[in-house]
VEXDRENTI-731414 format. One record per residue (C-alpha): x, y, z. Coordinates in pm, 1 decimal. Example, Ala and Ser with C-alpha at 12.3 -4.5 7.8 and 13.67 -1.06 7.14 Angstrom:
BEGIN
+----------+----------+----------+
!        X !        Y !        Z !
+----------+----------+----------+
!   1230.0 !   -450.0 !    780.0 !
!   1367.0 !   -106.0 !    714.0 !
+----------+----------+----------+
% end
This chain:
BEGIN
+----------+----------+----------+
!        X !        Y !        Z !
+----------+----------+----------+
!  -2405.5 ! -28232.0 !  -4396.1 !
!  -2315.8 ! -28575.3 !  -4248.3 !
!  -1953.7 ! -28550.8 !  -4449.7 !
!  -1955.5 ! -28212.9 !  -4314.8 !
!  -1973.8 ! -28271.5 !  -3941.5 !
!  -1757.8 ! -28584.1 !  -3944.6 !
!  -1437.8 ! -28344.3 !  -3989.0 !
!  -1564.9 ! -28057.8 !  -3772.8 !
!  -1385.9 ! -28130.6 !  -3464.6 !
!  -1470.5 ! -27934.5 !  -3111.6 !
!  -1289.8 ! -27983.2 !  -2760.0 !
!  -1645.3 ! -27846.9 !  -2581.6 !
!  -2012.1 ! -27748.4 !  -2716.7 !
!  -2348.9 ! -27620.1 !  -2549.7 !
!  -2643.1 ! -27910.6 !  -2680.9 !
!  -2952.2 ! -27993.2 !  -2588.0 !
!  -3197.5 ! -28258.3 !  -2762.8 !
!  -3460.6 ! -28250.7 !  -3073.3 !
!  -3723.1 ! -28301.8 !  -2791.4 !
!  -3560.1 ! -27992.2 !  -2609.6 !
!  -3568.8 ! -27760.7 !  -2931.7 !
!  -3900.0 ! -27776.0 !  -3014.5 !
!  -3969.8 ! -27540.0 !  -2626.3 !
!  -3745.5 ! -27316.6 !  -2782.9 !
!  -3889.9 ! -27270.1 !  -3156.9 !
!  -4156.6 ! -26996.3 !  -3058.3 !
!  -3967.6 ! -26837.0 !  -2761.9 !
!  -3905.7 ! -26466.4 !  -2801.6 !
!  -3609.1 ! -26492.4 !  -2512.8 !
!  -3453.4 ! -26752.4 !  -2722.5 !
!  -3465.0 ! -26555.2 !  -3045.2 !
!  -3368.2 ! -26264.4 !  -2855.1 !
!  -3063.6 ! -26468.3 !  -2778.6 !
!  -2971.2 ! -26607.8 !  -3130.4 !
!  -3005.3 ! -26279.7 !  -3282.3 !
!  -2718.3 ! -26140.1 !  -2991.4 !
!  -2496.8 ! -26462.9 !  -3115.3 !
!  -2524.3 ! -26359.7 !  -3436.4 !
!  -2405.1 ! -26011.3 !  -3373.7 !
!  -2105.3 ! -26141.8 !  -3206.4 !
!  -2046.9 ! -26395.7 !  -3465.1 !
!  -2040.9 ! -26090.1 !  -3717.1 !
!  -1810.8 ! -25890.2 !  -3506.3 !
!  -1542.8 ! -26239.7 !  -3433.9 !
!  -1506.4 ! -26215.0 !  -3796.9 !
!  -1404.3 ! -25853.6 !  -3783.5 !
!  -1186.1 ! -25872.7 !  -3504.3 !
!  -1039.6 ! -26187.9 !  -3661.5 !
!   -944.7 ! -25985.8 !  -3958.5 !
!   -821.0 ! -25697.0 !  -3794.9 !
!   -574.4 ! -25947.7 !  -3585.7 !
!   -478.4 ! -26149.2 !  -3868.0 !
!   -359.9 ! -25842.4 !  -4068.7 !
!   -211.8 ! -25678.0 !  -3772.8 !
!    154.8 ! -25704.2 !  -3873.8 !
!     76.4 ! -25682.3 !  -4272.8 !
!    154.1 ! -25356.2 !  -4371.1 !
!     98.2 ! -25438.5 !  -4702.8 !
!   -218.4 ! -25332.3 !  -4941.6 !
!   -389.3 ! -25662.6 !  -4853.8 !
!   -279.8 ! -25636.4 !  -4477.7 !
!   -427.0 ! -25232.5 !  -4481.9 !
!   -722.3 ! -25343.9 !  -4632.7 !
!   -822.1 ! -25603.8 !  -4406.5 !
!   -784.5 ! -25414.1 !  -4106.9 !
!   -940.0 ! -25118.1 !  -4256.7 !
!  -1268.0 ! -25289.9 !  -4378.8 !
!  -1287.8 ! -25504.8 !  -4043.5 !
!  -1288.8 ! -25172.9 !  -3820.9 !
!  -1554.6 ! -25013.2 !  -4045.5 !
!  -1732.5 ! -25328.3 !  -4031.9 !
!  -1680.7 ! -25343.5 !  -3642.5 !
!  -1839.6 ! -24991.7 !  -3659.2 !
!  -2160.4 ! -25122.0 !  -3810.8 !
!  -2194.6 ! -25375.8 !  -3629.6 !
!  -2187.5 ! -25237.7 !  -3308.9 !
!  -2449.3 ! -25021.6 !  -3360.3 !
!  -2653.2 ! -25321.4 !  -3480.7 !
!  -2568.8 ! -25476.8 !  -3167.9 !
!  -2681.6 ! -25159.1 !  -2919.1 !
!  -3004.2 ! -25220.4 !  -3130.7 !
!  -3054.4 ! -25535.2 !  -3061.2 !
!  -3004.9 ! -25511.3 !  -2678.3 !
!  -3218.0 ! -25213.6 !  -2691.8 !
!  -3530.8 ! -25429.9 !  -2884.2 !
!  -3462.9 ! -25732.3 !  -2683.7 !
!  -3383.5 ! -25552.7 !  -2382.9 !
!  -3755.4 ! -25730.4 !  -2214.3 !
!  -3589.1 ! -26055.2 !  -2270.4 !
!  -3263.0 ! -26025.9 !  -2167.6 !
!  -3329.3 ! -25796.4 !  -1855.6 !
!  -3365.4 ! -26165.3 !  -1649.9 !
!  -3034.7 ! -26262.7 !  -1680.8 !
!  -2765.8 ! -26104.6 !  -1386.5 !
!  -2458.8 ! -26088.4 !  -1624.3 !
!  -2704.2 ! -25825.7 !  -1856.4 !
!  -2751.1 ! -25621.5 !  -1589.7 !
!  -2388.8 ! -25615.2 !  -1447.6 !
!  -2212.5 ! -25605.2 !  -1805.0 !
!  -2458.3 ! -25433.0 !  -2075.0 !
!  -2639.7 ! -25186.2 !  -1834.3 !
!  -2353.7 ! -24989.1 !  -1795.6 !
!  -2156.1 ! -24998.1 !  -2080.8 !
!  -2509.0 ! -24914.8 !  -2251.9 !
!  -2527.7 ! -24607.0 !  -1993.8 !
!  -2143.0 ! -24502.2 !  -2069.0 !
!  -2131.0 ! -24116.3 !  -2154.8 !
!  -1920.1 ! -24231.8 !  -2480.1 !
!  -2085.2 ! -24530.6 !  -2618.0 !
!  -2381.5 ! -24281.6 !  -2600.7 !
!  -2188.4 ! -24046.5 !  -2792.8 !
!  -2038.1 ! -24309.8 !  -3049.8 !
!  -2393.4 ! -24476.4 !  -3098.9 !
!  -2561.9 ! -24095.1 !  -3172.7 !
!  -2316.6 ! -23980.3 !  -3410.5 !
!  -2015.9 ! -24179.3 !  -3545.2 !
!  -2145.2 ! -24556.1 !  -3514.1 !
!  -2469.4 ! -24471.3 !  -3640.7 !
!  -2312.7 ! -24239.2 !  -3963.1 !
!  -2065.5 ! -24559.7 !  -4068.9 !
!  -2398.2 ! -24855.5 !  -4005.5 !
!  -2597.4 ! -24624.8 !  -4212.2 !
!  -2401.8 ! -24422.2 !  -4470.0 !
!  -2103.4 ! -24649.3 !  -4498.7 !
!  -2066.2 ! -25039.6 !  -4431.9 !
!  -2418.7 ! -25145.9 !  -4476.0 !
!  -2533.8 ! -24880.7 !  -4733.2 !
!  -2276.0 ! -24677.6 !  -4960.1 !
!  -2384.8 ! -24360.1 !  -4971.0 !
!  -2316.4 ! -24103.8 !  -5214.4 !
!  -2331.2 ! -23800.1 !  -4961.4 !
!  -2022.7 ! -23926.6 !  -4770.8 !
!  -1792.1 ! -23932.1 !  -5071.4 !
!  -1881.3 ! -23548.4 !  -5233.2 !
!  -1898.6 ! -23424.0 !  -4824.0 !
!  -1549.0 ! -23552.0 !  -4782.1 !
!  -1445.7 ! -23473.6 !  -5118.9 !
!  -1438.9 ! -23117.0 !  -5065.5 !
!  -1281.5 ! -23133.0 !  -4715.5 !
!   -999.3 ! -23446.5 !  -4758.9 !
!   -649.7 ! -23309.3 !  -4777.9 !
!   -289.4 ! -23581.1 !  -4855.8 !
!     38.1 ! -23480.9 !  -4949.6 !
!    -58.6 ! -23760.7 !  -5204.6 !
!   -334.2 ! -23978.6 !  -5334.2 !
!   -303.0 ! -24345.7 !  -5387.9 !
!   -645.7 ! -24450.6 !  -5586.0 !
!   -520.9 ! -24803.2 !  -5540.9 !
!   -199.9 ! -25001.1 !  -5443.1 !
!   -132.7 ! -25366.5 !  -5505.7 !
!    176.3 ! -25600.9 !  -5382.1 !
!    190.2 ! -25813.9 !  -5690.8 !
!    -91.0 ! -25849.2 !  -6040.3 !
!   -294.5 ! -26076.8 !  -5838.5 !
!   -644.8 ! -25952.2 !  -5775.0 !
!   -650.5 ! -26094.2 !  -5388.2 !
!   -345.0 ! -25810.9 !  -5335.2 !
!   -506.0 ! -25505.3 !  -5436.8 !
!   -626.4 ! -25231.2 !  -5197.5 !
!   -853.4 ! -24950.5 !  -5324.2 !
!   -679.8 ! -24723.0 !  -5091.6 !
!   -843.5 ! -24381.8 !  -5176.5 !
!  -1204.6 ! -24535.3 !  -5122.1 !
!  -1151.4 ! -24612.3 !  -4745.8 !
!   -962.1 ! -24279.1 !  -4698.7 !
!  -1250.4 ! -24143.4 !  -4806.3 !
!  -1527.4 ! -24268.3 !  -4565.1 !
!  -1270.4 ! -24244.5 !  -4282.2 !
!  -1188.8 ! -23887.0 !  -4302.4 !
!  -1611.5 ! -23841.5 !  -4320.2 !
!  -1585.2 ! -23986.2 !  -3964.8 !
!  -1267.2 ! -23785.0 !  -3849.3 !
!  -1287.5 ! -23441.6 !  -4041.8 !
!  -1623.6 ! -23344.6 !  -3821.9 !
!  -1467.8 ! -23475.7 !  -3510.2 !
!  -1347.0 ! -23324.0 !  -3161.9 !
!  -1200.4 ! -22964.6 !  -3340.5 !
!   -963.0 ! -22916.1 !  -3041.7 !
!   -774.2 ! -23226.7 !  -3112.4 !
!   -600.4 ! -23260.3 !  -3454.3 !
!   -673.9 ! -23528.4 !  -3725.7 !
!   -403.0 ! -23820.0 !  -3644.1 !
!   -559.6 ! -23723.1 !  -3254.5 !
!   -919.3 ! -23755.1 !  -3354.5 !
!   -851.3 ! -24074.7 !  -3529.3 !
!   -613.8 ! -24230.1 !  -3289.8 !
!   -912.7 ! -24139.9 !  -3051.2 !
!  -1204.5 ! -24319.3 !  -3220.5 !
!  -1028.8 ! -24666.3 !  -3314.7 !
!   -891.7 ! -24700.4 !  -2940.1 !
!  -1280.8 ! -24627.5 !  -2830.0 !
!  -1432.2 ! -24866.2 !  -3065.6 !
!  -1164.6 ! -25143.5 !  -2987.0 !
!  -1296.6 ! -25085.7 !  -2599.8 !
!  -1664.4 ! -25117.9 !  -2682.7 !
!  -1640.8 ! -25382.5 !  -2885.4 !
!  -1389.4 ! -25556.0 !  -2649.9 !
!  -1642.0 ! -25546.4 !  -2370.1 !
!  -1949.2 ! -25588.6 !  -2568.4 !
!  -1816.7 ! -25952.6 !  -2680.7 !
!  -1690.6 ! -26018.1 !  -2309.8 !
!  -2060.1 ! -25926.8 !  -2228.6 !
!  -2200.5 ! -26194.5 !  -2477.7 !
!  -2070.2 ! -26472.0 !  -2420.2 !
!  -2118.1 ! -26415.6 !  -2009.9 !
!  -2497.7 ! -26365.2 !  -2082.1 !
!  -2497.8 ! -26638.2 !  -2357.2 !
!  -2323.8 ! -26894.4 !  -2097.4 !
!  -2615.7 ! -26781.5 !  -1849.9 !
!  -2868.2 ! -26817.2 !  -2096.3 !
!  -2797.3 ! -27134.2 !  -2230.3 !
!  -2778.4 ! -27308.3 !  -1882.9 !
!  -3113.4 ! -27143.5 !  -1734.9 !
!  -3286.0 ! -27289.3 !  -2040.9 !
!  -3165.8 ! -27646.9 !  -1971.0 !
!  -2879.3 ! -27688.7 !  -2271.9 !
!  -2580.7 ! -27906.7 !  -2186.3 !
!  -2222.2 ! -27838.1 !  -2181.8 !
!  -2028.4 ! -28119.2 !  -2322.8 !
!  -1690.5 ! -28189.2 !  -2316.9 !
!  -1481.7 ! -28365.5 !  -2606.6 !
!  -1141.8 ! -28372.0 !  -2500.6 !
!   -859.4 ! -28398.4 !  -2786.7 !
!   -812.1 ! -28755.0 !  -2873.2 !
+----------+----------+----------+
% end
């Protein structure tokens, strides 16, 4: 660990000391908050994938950004849960009522959290469930299908292309009927992007308020 931390280098960090951890070891508001930085850790990675693929239109590039949405999916239903289970611990702090109260109360994240967030957390990214590929079996229509697709023989390349089509048209198929499918889809990434967009902004405001009302200290470590 020593080796470890001697190249991990950081411009600013939130610390407090040994002393100062031990008040936090059996505190319900402080697990409350570890278990929301976890969630946004989980959906960084996502949205680091999805940006870091965003101009690959390659199989590797189309499979990154199609598992980190579906991931994103998951995990912000995992997230709603977690607000809604810790919700007697983080009602203290200002920014959760101003940020997380209403986008919690928003007509559509109640919509995406009842139906298509909670189908993809439980039936697709966390759990791979058999129902969701014979259901859109019988309804999934292509001019063509691509089982897989690969730029080169390297195994890092390949893109089982047919599988994600798969749980992605069990979203879209049962969607909004008065829009068509491209519509429906178009629809549901541009709503998740906004949720999850403003549930991160909403972290790290209530983290930053959390962390100073319990006494950590922001450091600075300016580039040397």
């Amino acid at each position: 660990m020593k080796c470890f931390m001697s190249n991990y280098k950081v411009n600013w960090t939130w610390t407090c000391s040994d002393s100062k951890f031990d008040e936090f070891r059996n505190d319900p508001s402080f697990v409350a908050l570890v278990r929301l930085a976890r969630i946004t850790n989980g959906l960084r990675f996502c949205q680091g994938a999805v940006y870091a693929s965003r101009k690959d239109f390659n199989p590797e590039g189309r499979r990154q950004r199609s598992n980190g949405f579906l991931m994103t999916c998951g995990l912000l239903f995992e997230g709603f849960k977690i607000l809604d289970d810790a919700e007697s611990h983080l009602k203290q702090y200002t920014t959760f009522n101003n940020f997380f109260v209403p986008l919690i109360s928003h007509k559509r994240v109640k919509e995406l959290l009842g139906s298509d967030l909670r189908k993809t957390r439980n039936k697709i990214v966390f759990h791979y469930d058999r129902s969701v590929v014979t259901a859109s079996l019988s309804s999934i229509k292509r001019p063509e299908y691509r089982f897989v697709a690969g730029l080169d023989d390297t195994a890092g390349s390949t893109f089982y292309e047919l599988a994600d089509e798969i749980v992605v048209n069990y979203l879209i198929d049962g969607g909004d009927t008065s829009l068509n499918y491209s519509a429906r889809l178009q629809r549901f990434v541009s709503d998740v992007t906004y949720v999850s967009t403003e549930f991160l902004s909403a972290a790290d405001k209530l983290i930053v308020e959390a962390l100073e009302k319990m006494g950590w200290t922001e450091v600075e470590r300016p580039n040397s």
